[in-house]
C-alpha positions in Angstrom: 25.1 -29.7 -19.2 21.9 -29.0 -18.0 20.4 -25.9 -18.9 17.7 -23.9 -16.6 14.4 -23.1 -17.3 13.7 -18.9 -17.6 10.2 -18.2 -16.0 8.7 -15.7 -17.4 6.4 -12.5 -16.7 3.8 -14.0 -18.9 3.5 -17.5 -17.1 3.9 -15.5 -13.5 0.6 -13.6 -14.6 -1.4 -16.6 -16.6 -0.4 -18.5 -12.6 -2.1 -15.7 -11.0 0.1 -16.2 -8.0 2.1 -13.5 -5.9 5.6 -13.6 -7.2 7.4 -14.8 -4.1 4.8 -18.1 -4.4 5.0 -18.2 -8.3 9.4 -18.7 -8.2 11.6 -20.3 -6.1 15.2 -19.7 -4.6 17.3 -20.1 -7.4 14.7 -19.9 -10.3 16.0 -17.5 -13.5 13.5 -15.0 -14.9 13.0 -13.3 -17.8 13.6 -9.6 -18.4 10.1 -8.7 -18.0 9.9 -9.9 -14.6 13.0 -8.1 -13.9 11.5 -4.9 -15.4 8.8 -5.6 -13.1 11.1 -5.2 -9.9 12.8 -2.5 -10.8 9.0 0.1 -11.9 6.8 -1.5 -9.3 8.1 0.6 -6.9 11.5 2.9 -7.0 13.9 0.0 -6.1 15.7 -0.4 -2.5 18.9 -2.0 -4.1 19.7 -1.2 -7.6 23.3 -2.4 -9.0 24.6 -4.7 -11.3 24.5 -7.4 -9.1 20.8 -7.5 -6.8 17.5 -5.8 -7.3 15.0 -5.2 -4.7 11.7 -4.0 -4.9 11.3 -0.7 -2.8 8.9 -2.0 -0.1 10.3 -4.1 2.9 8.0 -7.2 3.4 9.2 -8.2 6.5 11.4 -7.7 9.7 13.7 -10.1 10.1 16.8 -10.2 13.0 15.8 -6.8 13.6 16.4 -5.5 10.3 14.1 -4.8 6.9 13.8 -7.7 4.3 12.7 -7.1 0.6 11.9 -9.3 -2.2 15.2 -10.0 -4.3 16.8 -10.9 -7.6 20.4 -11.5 -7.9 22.5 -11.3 -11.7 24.0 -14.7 -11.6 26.5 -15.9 -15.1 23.2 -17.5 -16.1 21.0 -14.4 -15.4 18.8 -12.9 -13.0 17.5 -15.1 -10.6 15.5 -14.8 -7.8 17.0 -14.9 -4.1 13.7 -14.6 -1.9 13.3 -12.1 1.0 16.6 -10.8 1.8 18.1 -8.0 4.0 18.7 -4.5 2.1 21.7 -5.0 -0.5 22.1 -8.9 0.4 21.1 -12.0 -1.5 20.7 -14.9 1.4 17.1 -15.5 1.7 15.7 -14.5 5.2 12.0 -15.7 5.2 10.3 -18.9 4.9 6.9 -18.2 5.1 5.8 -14.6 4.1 2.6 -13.7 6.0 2.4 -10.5 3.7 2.6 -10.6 -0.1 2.3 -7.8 -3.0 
């Protein structure tokens, strides 16, 4: 069995890279990161399944897209740019980033 890598809040900062360049679809993070979601701004979607951070980054098929993590049996993982309350990534290629 072949057990993920967590990245973490600590290697996300030492990368100095946005956060939607630092992780991919599918990566798990640590719970710092995920604290990081939830108090950078008052969260979008907040449940026990997806977290978004409160700002939208883009507009995609005429609705709001925000930057997502998704509680998976392995942990939190991120999900990429995905319309309010859903978990299927939306964007490719963000023009804006946070």
């Amino acid at each position: 069995m072949t057990t993920k890598t967590i990245k973490t809040y600590s290697q996300w900062s030492d990368s100095r890279q946005d956060l939607s360049d630092f992780l991919q679809i599918g990566d798990l993070v640590d719970e710092e990161i995920v604290d990081f979601c939830l108090n950078v701004l008052p969260p979008k979607t907040w449940n026990n399944s997806v977290i978004q951070i409160g700002e939208a980054v883009d507009f995609v098929e005429g609705k709001q897209t925000y930057s997502t993590l998704k509680n998976t049996p392995e942990g939190w993982t991120w999900a990429g740019t995905c319309h309010r309350g859903q978990t299927e990534n939306k964007v490719n290629e963000l023009a804006w980033r946070f």
